[in-house]
C-alpha positions as CSV (number, residue, x, y, z in Angstrom):
1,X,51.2,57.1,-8.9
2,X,54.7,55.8,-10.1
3,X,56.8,52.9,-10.6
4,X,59.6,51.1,-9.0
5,X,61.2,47.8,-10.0
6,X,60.8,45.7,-12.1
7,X,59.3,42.3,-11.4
8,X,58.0,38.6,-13.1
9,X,55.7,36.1,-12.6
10,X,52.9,34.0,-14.0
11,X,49.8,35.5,-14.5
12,X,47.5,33.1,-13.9
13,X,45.1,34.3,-17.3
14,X,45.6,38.5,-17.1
15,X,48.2,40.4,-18.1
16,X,50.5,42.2,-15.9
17,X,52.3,45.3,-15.7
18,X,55.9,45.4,-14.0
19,X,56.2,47.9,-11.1
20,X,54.4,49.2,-8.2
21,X,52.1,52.0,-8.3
22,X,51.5,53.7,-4.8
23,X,49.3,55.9,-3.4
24,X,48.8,58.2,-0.7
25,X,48.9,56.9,2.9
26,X,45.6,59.5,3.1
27,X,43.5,57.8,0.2
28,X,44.3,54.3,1.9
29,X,43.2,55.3,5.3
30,X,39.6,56.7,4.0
31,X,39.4,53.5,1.6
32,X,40.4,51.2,4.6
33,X,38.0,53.4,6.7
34,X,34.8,53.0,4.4
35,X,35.5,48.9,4.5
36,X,36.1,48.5,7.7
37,X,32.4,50.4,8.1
38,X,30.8,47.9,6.1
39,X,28.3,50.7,5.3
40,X,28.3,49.1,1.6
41,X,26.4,46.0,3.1
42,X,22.9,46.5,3.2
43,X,20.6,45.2,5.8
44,X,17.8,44.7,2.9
45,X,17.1,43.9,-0.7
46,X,15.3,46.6,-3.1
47,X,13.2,44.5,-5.6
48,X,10.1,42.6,-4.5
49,X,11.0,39.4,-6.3
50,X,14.2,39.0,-3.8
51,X,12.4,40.0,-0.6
52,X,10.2,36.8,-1.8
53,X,13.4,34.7,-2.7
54,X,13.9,32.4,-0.2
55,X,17.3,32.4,-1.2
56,X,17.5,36.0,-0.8
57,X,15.0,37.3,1.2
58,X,17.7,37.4,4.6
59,X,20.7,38.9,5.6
60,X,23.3,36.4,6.1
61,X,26.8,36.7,8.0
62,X,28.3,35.0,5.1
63,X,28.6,35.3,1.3
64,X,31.0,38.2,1.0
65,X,34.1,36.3,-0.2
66,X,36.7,37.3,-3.0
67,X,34.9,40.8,-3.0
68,X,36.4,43.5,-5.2
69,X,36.0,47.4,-4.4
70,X,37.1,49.3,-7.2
71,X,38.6,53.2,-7.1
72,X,39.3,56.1,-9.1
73,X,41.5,59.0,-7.4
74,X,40.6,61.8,-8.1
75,X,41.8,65.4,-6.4
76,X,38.8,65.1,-3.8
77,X,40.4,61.6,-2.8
78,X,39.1,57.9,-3.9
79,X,36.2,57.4,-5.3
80,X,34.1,54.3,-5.4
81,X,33.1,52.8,-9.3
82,X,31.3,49.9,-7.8
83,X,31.8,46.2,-5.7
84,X,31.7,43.2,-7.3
85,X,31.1,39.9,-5.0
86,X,32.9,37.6,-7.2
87,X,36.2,39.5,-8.6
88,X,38.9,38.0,-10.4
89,X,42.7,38.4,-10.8
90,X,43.8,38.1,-7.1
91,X,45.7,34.9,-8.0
92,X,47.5,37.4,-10.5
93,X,48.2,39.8,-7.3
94,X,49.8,36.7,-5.2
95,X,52.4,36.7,-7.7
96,X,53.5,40.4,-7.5
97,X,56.7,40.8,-4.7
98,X,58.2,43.4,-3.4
99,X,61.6,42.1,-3.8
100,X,63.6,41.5,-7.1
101,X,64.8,38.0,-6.2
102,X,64.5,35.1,-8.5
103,X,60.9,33.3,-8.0
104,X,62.5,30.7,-5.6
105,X,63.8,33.6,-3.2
106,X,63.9,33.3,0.5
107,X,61.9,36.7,0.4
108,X,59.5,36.0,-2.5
109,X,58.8,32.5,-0.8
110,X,57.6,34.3,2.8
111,X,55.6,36.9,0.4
112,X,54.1,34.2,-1.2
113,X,53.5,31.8,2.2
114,X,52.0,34.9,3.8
115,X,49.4,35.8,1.0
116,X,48.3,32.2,0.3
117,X,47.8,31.9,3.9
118,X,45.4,34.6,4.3
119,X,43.6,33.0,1.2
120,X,43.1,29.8,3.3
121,X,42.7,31.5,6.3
122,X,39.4,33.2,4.4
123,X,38.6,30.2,3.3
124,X,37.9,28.1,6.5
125,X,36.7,31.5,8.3
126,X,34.0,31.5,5.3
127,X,33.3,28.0,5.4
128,X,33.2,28.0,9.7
129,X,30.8,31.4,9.6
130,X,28.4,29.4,7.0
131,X,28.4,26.4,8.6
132,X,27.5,27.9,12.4
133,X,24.4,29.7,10.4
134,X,23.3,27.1,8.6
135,X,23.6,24.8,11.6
136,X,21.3,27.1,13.2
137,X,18.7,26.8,10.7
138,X,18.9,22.9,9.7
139,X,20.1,21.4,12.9
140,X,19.9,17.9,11.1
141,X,22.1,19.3,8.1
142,X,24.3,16.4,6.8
143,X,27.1,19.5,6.2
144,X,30.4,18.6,7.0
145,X,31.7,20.9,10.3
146,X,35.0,21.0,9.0
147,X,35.8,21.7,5.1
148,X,37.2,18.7,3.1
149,X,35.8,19.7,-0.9
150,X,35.1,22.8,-2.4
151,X,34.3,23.1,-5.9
152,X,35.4,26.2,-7.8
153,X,32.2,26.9,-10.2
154,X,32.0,29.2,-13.6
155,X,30.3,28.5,-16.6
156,X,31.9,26.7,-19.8
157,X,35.0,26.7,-17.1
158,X,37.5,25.6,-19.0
159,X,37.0,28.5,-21.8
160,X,37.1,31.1,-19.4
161,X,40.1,33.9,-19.4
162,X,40.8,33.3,-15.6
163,X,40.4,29.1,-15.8
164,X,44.2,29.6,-15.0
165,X,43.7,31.4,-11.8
166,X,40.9,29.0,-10.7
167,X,43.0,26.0,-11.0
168,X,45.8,27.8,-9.3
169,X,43.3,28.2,-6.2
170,X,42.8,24.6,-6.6
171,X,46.1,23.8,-6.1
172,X,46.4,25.8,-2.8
173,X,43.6,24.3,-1.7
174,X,44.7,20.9,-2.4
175,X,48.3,21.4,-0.8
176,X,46.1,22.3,2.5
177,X,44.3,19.0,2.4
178,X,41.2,20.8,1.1
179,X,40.1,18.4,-1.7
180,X,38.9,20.8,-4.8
181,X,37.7,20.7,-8.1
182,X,37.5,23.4,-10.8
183,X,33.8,22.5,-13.0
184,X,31.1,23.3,-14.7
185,X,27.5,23.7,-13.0
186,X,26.9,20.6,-15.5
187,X,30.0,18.6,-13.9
188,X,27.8,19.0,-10.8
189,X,25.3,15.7,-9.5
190,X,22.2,16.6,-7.5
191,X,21.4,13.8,-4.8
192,X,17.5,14.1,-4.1
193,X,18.1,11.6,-1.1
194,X,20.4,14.0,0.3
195,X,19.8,17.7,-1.3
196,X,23.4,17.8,-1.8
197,X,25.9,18.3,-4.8
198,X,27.9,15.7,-5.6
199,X,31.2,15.7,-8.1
200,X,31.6,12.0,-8.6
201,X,32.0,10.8,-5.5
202,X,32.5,13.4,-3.6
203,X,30.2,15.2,-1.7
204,X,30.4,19.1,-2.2
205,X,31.0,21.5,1.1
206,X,31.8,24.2,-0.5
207,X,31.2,25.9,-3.9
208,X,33.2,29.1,-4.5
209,X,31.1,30.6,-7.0
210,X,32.4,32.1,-9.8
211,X,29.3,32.3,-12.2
212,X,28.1,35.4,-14.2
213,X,25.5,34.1,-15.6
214,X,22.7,34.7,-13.1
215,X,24.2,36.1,-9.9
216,X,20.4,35.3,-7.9
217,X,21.0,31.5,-9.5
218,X,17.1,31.8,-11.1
219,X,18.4,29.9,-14.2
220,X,17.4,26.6,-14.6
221,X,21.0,25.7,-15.3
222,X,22.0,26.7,-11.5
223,X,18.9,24.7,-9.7
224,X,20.8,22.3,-8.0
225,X,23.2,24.6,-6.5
226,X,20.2,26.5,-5.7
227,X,17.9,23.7,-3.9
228,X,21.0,22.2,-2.3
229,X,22.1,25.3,-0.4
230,X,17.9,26.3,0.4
231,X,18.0,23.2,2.3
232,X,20.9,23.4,4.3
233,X,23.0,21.1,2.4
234,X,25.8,23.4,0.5
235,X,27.5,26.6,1.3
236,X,27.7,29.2,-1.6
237,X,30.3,32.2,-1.3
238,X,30.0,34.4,-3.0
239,X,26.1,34.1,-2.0
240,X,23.3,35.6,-4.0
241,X,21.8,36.9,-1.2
242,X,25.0,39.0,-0.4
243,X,25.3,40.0,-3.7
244,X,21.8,41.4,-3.4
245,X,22.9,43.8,-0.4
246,X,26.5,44.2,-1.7
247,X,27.3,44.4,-5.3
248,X,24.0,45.1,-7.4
249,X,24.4,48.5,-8.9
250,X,21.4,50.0,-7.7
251,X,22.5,49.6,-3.8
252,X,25.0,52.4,-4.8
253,X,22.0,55.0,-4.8
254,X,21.0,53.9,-0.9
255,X,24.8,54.2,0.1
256,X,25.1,57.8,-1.7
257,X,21.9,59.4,0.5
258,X,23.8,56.9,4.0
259,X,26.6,59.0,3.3
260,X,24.9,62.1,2.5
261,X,23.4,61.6,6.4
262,X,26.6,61.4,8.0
263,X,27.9,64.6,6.5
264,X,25.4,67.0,9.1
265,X,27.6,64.9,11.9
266,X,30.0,67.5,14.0
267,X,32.6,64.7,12.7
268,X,31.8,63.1,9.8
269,X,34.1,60.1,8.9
270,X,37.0,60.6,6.6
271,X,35.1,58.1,4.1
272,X,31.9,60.5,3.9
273,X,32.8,61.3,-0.3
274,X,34.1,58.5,-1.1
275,X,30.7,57.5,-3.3
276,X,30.4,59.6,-6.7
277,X,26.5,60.7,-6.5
278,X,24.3,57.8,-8.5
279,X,20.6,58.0,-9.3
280,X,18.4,56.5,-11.2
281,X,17.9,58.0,-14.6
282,X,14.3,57.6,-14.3
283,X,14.8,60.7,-11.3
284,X,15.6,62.9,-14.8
285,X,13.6,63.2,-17.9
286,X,15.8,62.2,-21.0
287,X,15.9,65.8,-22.5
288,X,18.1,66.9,-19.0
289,X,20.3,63.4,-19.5
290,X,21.1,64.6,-23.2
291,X,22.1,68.0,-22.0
292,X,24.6,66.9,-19.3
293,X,25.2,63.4,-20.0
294,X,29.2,64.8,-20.3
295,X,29.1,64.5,-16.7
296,X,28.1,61.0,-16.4
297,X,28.7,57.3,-16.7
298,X,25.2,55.2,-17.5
299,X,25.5,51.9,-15.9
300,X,22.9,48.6,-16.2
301,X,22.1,47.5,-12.6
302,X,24.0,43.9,-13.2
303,X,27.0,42.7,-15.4
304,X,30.3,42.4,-15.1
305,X,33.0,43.3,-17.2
306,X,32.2,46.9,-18.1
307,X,29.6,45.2,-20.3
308,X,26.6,47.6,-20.9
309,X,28.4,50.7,-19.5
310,X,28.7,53.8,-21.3
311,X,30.6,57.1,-20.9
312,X,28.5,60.2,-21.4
313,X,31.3,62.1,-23.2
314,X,31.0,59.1,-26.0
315,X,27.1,58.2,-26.1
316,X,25.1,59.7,-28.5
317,X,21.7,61.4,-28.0
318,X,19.8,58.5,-30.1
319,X,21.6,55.3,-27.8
320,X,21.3,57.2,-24.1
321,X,17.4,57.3,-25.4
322,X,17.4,53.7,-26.1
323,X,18.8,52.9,-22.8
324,X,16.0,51.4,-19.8
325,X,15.3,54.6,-17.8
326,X,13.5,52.4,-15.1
327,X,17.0,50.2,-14.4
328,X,19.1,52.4,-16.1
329,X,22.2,54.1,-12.8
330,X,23.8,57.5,-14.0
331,X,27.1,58.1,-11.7
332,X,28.9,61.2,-12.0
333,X,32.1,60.8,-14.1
334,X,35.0,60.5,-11.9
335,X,38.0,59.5,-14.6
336,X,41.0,57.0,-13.9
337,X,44.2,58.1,-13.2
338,X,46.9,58.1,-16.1
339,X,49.8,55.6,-15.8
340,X,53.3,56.7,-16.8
341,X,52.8,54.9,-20.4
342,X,49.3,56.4,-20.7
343,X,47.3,53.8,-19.5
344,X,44.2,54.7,-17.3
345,X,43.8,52.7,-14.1
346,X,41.9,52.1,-11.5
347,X,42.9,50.4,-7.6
348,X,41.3,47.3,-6.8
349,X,40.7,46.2,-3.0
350,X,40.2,42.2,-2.4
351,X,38.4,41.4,0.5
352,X,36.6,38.6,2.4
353,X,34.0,40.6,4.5
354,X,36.6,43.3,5.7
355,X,39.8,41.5,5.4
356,X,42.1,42.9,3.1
357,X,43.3,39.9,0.7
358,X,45.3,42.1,-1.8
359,X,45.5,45.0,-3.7
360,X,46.1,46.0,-7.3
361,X,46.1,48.5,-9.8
362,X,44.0,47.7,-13.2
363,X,45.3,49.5,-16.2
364,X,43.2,49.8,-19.1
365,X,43.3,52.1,-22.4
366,X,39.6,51.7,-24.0
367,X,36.7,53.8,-22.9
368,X,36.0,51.3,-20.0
369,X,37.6,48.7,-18.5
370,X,39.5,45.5,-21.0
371,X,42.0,43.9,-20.4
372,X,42.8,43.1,-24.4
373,X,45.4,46.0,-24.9
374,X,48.7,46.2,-25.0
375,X,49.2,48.6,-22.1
376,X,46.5,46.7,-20.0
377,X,47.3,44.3,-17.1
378,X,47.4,44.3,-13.3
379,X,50.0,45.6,-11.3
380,X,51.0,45.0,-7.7
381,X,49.3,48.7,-5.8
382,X,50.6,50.2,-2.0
383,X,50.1,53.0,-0.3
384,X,53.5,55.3,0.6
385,X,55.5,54.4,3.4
386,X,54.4,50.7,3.4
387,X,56.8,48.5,2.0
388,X,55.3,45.3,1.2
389,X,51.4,43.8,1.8
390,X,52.9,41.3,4.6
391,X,53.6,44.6,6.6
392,X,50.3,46.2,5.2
393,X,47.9,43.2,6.1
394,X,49.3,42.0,9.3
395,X,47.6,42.6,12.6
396,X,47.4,40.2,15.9
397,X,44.7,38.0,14.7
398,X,47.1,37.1,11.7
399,X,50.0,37.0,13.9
400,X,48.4,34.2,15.8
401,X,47.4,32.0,12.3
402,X,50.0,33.0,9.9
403,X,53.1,33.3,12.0
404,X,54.7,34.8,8.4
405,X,52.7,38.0,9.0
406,X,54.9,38.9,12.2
407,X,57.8,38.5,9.6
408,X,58.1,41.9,8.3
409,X,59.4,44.5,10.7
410,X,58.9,47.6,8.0
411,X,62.1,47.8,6.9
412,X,62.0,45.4,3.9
């Protein structure tokens, strides 16, 4: 990695780091490659309780929006950490540009026009996808067929680090005649009548779920959301059950032995490392984990934000003993890269489904990832020879939506 030019913005509740880090055309092709596979997407749960969650129990078409797929490099190319279905900062990424103008630039306004308009675009794809499913299975749902109210959902919103960013998706939203709300699950009003969410007086379409809390919405707090989308009446992205199949840690074990498969191919795909080997530390007894732990990261099967995650170099005997063996994931240690300034980071693909939304690098300087430090913060990421994300992102599809996309000619 290294850094170019210097660059400001808001930051819509992160931090970020002036420059551009870039990275090898190669490690963006097998990173591109394993997305575009959708490999990571599993046709089926692995825990009983969710094959008998109604909620869960099926593979939908929808539910995989504002993805994050987060890498290491290492000398054997990327390497996947893990996916997470409801990632932050992208609204942090919209604000990166490629060109040093003042914030009301020509250039930085077609960078910024472009980006937003792939974040609507992904939007109303989402919301059109869900609604044709759900149509199927409740032909006399009451859902709206085109998208007029989504509600942006966390909980204790307003505290939250990236309340900034939500309200700034709000505001896109709203400019595009897409009425939205940023709330609480609390805010929200369940109509028994209709087995639909309510804010006020308006009825809910869409709820672009944000909350941590629960991400299979079993909590009593998240009921309503729950019962309303069961009958038909709300559509949930990210969805529990594509977080199920996606982002839960222990799906990382299945992809590993998929990829292992495709290696005895005459022409395996350039993607076929791209997983650090995970198992479950149960597959071990404790007195081998002790012994090599150096090698490993131990990893809860749910959370977010690092939170339960512990580097084998720096967990002692007595706390890797203490840890659940049954649910407990060991993934081989693959460490960050080193920033110019000493910072570790890592590169962060957003996604709906398999459309690139942005990219970033995440810089860090604890043990895990925090964003806290002074050298932490998100900065804009590219791979060589590309010389903004316009020219990155665009293809023929976008050319036909976002007429910006056909803007850049490669020579910005």
């Amino acid at each position: 990695f290294f850094s170019l030019f210097l660059m400001s913005a808001t930051n819509f509740g992160l931090p970020r780091k002036d420059g551009i880090d870039r990275t090898s055309m190669e490690n963006w092709k097998s990173i591109e490659s394993f997305i575009k596979s959708k490999i990571w997407w599993l046709d089926d749960v692995n825990l009983p309780e969710d094959r008998d969650d109604p909620l869960l129990n099926q593979k939908i078409p929808y539910g995989a929006f504002m993805l994050g797929f987060d890498f290491h490099f290492t000398e054997e190319g990327p390497k996947l950490i893990e996916i997470n279905t409801n990632a932050g900062g992208l609204a942090t990424v919209f604000s990166f540009s490629v060109t040093d103008e003042e914030d009301d630039g020509p250039l930085r306004a077609l960078e910024r026009e472009h980006i937003t308009n792939r974040f609507l675009t992904a939007v109303k794809k989402e919301y059109a996808t869900a609604f044709d499913y759900i149509k199927g299975l409740h032909p006399d749902t009451t859902l709206s067929e085109e998208l007029r109210c989504i509600a942006i959902v966390d909980d204790d919103v307003t505290n939250q680090g990236l309340y900034p960013e939500m309200l700034e998706f709000s505001r896109i939203l709203e400019e595009a005649g897409i009425k939205a709300f940023v709330l609480s699950p609390e805010n929200l009003s369940f109509c028994e009548e209709s087995q639909s969410l309510y804010y006020n007086e308006h009825r809910i379409d869409f709820l672009y779920n944000r909350l941590t809390g629960d991400f299979r919405m079993r909590i009593p707090e998240y009921q309503a959301l729950r019962r309303s989308a069961l009958a038909g009446e709300l559509v949930i992205s990210p969805h529990p059950a594509s977080y199920a199949r996606i982002a839960d840690k222990r799906n990382l074990t299945i992809i590993t032995q998929k990829l292992e498969e495709l290696k005895v191919q005459e022409n395996p795909p350039v993607y076929v490392n791209i997983v650090p080997e995970t198992i479950s530390m149960k597959e071990k007894p404790i007195e081998a984990w002790i012994k090599e732990r150096k090698r490993w990261v131990f990893k809860p099967p749910e959370g977010n934000g690092a939170k339960g995650v512990y580097r084998g170099d720096k967990v002692s005997a007595s706390k890797l003993k203490s840890l659940p063996v049954e649910t407990t994931l060991a993934q081989r240690y693959c460490p960050p890269s080193i920033s110019e300034d000493g910072s570790k980071l890592d590169f962060r693909v957003y996604t709906r489904d398999t459309q690139v939304l942005g990219l970033a690098t995440r810089h860090f300087t604890g043990q895990v990832m925090e964003m806290r430090s002074a050298k932490s913060g998100f900065r804009m990421a590219l791979p060589d020879t590309v010389c903004c994300f316009p020219y990155l992102s665009k293809t023929e599809e976008d050319a036909e939506v976002e007429p910006c996309a056909a803007l850049c000619t490669g020579d910005c």
